[in-house]
C-alpha positions in Angstrom: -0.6 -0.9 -0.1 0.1 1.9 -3.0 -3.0 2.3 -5.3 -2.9 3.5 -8.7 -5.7 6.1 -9.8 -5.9 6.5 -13.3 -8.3 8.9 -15.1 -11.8 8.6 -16.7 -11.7 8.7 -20.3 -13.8 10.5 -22.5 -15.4 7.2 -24.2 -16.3 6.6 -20.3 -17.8 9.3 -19.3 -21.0 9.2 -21.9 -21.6 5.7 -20.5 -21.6 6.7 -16.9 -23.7 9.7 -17.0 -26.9 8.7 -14.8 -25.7 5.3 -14.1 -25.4 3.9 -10.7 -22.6 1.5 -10.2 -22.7 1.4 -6.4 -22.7 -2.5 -6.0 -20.1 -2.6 -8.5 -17.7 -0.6 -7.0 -19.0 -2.3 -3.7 -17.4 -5.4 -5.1 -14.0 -3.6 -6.4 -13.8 -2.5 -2.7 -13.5 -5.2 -1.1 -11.2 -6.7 -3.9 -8.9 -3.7 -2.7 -9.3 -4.5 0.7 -8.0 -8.2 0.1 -5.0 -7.1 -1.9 -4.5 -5.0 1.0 -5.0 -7.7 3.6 -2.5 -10.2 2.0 0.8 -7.8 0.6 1.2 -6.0 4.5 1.5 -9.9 5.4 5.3 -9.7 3.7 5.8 -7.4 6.5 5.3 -10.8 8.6 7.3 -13.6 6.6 10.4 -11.1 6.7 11.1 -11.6 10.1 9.8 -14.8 10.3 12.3 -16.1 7.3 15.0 -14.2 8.5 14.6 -16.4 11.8 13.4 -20.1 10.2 16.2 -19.7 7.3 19.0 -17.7 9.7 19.2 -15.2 6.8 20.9 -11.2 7.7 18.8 -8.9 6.8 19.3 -8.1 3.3 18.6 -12.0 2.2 14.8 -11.2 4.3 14.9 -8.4 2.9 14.7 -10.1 -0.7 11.1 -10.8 0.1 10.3 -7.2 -1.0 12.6 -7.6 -3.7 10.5 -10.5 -5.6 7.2 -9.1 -4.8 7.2 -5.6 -6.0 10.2 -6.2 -8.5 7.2 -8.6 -10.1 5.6 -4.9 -10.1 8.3 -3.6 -12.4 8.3 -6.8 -14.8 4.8 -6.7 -15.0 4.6 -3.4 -15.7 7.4 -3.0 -18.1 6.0 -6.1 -20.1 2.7 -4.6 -20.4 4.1 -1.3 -21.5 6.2 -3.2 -24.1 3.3 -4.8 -25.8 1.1 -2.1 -25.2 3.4 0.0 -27.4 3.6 -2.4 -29.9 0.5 -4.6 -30.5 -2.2 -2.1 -28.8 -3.4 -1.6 -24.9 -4.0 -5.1 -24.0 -7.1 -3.9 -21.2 -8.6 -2.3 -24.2 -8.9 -5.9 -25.9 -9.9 -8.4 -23.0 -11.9 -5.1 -20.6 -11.5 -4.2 -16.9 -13.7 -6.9 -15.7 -11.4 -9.9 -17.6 -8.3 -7.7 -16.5 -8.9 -8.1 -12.6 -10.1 -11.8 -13.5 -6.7 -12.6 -15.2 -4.6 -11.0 -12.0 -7.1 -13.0 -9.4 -5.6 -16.1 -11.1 -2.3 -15.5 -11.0 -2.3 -14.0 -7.5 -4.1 -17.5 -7.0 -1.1 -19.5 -8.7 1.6 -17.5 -6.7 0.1 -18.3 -3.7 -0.8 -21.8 -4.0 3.3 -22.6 -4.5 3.6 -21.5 -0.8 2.6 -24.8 -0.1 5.5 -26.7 -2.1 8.1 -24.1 -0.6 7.1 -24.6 3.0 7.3 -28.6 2.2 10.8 -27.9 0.6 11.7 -25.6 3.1 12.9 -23.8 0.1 13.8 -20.1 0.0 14.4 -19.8 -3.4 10.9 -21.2 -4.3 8.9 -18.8 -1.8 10.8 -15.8 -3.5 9.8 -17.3 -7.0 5.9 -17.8 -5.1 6.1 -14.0 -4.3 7.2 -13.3 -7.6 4.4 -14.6 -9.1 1.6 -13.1 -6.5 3.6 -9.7 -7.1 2.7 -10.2 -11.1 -0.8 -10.8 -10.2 -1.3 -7.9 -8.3 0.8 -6.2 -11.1 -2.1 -6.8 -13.3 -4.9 -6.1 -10.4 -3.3 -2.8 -10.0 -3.3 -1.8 -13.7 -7.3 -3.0 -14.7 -8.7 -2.3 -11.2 -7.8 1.3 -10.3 -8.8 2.8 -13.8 -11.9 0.9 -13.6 -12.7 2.5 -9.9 -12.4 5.5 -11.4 -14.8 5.5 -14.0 -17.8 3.5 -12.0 -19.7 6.5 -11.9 -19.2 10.3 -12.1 -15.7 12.0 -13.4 -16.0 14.5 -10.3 -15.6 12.5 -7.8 -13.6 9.9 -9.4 -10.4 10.9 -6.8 -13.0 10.5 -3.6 -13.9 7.1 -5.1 -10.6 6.1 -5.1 -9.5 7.6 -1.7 -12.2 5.6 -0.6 -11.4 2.1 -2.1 -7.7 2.6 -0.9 -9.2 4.1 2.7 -10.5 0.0 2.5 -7.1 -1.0 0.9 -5.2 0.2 4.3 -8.3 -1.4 6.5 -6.8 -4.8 4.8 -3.3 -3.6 5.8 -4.5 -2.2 9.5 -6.2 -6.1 10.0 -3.3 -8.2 8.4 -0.4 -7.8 10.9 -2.9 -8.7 13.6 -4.6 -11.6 12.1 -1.1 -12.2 10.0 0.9 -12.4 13.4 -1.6 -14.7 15.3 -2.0 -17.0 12.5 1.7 -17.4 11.3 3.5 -16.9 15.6 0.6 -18.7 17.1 -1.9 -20.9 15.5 0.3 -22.4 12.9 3.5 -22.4 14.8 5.3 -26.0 15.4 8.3 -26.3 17.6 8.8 -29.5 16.0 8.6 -28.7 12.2 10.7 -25.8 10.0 9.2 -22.4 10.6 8.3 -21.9 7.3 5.4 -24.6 7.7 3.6 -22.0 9.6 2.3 -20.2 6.3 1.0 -22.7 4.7 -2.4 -23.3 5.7 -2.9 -19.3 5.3 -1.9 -19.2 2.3 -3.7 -22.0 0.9 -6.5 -19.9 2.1 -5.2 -17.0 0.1 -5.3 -18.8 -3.0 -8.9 -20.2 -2.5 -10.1 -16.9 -1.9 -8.7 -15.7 -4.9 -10.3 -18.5 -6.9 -13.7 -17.7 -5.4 -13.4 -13.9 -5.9 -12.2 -14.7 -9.9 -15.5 -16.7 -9.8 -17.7 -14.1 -8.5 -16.4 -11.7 -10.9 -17.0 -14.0 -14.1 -20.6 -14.4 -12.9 -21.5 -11.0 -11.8 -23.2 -8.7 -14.2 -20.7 -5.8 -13.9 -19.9 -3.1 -16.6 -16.5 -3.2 -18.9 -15.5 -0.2 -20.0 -12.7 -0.4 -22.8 -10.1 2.4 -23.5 -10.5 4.1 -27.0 -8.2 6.6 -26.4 -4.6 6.1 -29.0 -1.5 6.0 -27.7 1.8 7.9 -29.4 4.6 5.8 -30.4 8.3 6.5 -29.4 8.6 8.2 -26.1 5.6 9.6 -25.4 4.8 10.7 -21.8 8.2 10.1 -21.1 8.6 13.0 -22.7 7.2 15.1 -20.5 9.8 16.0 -17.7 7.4 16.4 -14.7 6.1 12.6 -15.5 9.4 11.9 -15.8 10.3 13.1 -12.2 7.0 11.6 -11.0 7.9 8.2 -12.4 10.7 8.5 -9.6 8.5 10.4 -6.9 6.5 6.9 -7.2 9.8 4.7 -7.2 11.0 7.0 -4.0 7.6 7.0 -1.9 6.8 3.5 -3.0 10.5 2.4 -2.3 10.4 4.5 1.3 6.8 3.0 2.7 7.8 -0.4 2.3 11.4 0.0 3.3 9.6 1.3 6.6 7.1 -1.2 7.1 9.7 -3.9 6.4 11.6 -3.2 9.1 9.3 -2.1 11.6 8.9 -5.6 13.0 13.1 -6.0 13.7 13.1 -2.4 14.9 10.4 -3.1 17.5 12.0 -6.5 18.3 15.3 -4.6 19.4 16.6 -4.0 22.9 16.5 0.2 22.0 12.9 -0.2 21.3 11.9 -2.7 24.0 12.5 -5.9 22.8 9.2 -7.2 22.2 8.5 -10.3 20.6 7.6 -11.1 16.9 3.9 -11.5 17.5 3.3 -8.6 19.8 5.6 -6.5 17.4 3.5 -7.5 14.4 0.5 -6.2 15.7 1.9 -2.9 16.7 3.1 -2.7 12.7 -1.3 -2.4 12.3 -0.7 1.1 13.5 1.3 2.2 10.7 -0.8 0.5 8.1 -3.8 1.8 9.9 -2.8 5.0 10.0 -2.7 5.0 5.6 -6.6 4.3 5.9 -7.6 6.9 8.5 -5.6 9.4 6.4 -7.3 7.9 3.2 -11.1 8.0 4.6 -9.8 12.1 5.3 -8.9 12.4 1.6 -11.9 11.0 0.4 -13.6 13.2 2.2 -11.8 16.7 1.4 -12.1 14.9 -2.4 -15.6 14.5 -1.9 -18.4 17.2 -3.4 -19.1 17.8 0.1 -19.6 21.4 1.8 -16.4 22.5 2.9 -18.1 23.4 6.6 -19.2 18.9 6.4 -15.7 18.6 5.0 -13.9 20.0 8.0 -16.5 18.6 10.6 -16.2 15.1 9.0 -12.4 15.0 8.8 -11.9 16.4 12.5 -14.3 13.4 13.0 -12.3 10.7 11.7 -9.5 10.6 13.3 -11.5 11.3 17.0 -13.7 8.2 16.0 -10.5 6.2 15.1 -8.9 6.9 18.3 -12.0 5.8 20.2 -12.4 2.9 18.4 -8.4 1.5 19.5 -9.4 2.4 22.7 -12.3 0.4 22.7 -10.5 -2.6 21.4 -8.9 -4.3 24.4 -12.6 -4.1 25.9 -14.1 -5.6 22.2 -11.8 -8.1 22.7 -13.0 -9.5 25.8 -16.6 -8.6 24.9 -15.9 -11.1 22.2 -13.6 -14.1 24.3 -11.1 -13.3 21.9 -7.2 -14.6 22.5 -5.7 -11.4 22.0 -7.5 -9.8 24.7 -5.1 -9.5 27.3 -2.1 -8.5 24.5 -4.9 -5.9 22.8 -5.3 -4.2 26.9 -1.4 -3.7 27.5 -1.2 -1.9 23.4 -4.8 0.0 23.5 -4.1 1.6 27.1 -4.7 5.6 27.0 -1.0 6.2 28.6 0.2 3.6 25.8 -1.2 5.3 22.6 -1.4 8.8 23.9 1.9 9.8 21.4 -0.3 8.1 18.7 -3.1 10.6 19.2 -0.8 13.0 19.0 0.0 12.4 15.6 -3.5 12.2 14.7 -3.4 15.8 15.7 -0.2 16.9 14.0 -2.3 14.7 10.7 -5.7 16.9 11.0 -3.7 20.2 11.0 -1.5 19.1 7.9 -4.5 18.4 6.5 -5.9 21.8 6.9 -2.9 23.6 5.8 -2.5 21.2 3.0 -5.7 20.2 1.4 -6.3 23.0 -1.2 -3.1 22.3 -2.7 -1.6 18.6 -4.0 1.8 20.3 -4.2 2.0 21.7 -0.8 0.0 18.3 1.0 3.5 16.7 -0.9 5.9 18.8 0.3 4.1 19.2 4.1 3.8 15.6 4.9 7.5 14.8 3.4 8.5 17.0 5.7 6.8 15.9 8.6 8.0 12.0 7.7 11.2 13.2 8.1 11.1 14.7 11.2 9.5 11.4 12.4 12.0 9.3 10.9 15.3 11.6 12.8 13.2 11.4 15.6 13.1 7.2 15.5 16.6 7.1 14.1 18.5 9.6 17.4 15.9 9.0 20.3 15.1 5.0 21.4 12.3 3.7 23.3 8.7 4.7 23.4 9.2 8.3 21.4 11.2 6.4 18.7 8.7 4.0 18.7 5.5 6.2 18.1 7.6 8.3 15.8 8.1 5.3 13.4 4.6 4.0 13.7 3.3 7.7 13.3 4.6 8.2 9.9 1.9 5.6 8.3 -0.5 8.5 8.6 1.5 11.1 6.8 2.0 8.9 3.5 -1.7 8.1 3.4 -2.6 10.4 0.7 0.9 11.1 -1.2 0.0 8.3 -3.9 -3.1 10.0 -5.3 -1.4 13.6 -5.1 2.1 12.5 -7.0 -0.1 10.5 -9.9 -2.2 13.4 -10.4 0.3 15.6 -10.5 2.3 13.3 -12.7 -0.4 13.0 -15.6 -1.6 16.5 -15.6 -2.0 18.3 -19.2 -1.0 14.7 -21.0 -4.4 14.0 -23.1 -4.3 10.6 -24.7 -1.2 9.7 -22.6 -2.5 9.3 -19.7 -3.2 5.5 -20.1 0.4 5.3 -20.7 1.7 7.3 -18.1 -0.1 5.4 -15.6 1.4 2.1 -16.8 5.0 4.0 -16.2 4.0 4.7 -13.1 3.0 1.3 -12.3 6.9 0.6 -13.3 8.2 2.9 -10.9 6.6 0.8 -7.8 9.7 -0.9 -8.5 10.9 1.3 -5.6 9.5 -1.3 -3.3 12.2 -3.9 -4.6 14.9 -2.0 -4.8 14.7 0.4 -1.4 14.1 -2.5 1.3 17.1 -4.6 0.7 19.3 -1.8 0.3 17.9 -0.6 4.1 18.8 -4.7 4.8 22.1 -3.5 3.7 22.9 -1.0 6.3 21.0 -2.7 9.0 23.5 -5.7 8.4 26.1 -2.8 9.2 24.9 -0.4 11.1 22.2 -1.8 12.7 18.8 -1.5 12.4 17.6 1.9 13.4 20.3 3.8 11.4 19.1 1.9 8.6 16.0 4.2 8.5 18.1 7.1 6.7 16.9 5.2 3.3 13.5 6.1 3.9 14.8 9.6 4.6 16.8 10.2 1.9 14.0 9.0 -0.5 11.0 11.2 1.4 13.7 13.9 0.9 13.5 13.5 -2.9 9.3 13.5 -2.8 9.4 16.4 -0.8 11.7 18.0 -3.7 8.8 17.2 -6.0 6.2 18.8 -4.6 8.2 21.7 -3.5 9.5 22.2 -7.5 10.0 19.1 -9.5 6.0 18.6 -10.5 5.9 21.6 -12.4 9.1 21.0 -14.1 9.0 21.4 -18.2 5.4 23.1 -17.7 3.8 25.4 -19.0 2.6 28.5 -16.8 
């Protein structure tokens, strides 16, 4: 989902001048891309809970809750005794840093298994938990360490680039998610819960292996020298201040939106489709994060602006293409999904969806010189998309929803720049705040559950609004807040 850039620090830099660390960051790659693959898949046991444990929508909702509240508590814990005893990265290095979260992702996932057995609840809120606090840490040692494998210039492409792979994971995991959890796995004998356990087994072997494959592999660990100010410190500084909640608002908003994309589609205004069909059109707003991604790598990038522009109109052409070509893959391949991948993929059906990717490439251009203004643009547009989904019902609402995916590809990387600019030192610290603030994907969701229980699900999406209202306030005014000219 959201990934943290952090910046390269000056006892970095010396080391990585004429190094080449492409396997390296080859390797943290596609450690994104599983982190990615595995959280959108909460996006699947929401509905699927909420119909194995009869829960309203705020108890699904909860799912969210334990996950990326873990995000807070992680973060808040590691900003507590990084305050007091010393940066604990800058004592065990990167490369232990991502081991340590591999683990505990590993642990968290491993008590599906007991949960599904129990049909407990409780105990797969207390297994997301615990993933959420491994991630936590994956978050905190991985995306600095992106960042300085290689040159300070392009550290933001490198990073665009590793969460362009991030939102591939999330683009694949409803599909593969969805078949797995409504299909392979699914008894109509046994509690529906049972269906996740197998793939999240899985999940926790994989972690195992890729904590195993980092231990062995000869990768560099860079260490923070940089000291941190006691008291406040970049708290201090009001525009981090208001960035800490541009996070917790954008954070809080994506997720509250993904969440419920699932139910929404499920409903007779939106066509009433079933879980498994539903889930896999939810890959089109994850999707659209990484083709919006792979564009800001590429306007990050030390590219030519002429390649720039001719790559970027590229991507999301290429993309397009490539959906269309799917249903035909699919069969190509004997694959199940064929037939369902022929009535999504059609031309007539995702025609509103290329669309979008035309309203995206022309935000992009207006945008792209300016973090602020990209901020401030996109907000706007997801707002328009999300009035448009809440006052108009079938296929419009539909793409309108899905659509939005693309327009809050790049807002993480703009807000945490903007955040940490002109700290010094206090940028490690900063970043850990922001870390904190993610805590906007516990809190938002259940509160959307909330008013869905109420109101019903599409009126629900005014959360979302209200919160894209408030990053839109930042880049319009609030980043520059407390600064000087």
């Amino acid at each position: 989902m959201a990934s943290i850039p952090s910046q390269s620090n000056s006892s970095c830099s010396s080391v990585n001048d004429g190094k080449n660390y492409r396997a390296p960051f080859a390797l943290m790659t596609a450690l994104f891309f599983l982190w990615g693959f595995m959280t959108v898949w909460n996006d699947i046991l929401i509905p699927r809970f909420k119909e194995a444990f009869e829960l309203s929508y705020f108890q699904a909702m909860l799912v969210q809750f334990a996950f990326f509240g873990a995000y807070g508590v992680g973060s808040l814990i590691y900003y507590i005794i990084s305050m007091t005893s010393g940066d604990p990265i800058n004592r065990i290095g990167y490369k232990n840093g991502v081991i340590l979260g591999l683990l505990i992702a590993a642990v968290g996932s491993f008590l599906f298994y007991p949960a599904a057995s129990l049909s407990s609840y409780p105990l797969f809120l207390i297994a997301l938990f615990v993933v959420g606090l491994g991630f936590a840490m994956l978050q905190i040692a991985a995306n600095p360490y992106v960042t300085i494998l290689g040159s300070e210039k392009t550290a933001s492409s490198r990073l665009n680039l590793s969460q362009a792979f991030n939102s591939f994971g999330t683009a694949l995991g409803p599909i593969i998610g969805g078949w797995l959890i409504y299909e392979v796995f699914s008894s109509t004998t046994g509690h529906g819960a049972e269906s996740v356990k197998v793939p999240y087994l899985c999940f926790g072997g994989v972690f195992i292996l890729m904590a195993i494959l980092f231990k062995v592999a000869h990768l560099p660990d860079f260490s923070n020298n940089d000291k941190v100010e006691g008291g406040l410190g970049a708290l201090k500084h009001p525009h981090t201040a208001l960035g800490m909640l541009a996070i917790f608002m954008y954070v809080g908003g994506e997720v509250s939106i993904g969440s419920a994309v699932v139910n929404l589609l499920e409903s007779p205004q939106l066509g009433s489709l079933s879980l498994q069909t539903a889930s896999a059109f939810l890959a089109f707003f994850w999707g659209g994060l990484m083709i919006g991604r792979f564009m800001g790598a590429i306007a990050l990038s030390e590219l030519s602006p002429r390649n720039k522009h001719l790559i970027m109109a590229g991507i999301p052409v290429v993309c397009f293409l490539i959906i269309l070509a799917l249903p035909e893959i699919a069969s190509l391949l004997n694959l199940s999904w064929a037939d369902q991948a022929a009535e999504i993929c059609s031309f007539s059906s995702i025609m509103p969806y290329g669309i979008c990717l035309i309203l995206l490439l022309i935000a992009f251009f207006l945008g792209e010189a300016s973090p602020q203004r990209m901020i401030a643009l996109f907000s706007g547009i997801i707002i328009a998309l999300l009035i448009t989904g809440v006052i108009t019902q079938g296929e419009t609402a539909k793409w309108a929803i899905l659509g939005i995916g693309l327009f809050c590809s790049v807002m993480w990387s703009n807000i945490f720049s903007l955040a940490i600019e002109g700290l010094g030192a206090l940028k490690s610290q900063a970043s850990s705040l922001l870390v904190m603030a993610i805590l906007g994907g516990a809190i938002l969701p259940p509160i959307q559950g909330a008013i869905a229980d109420h109101f019903g699900i599409q009126i629900s999406f005014i959360v979302p609004m209200i919160a894209f209202a408030y990053v839109a306030f930042y880049g319009l005014y609030g980043y520059r807040v407390g600064r000087k000219a």
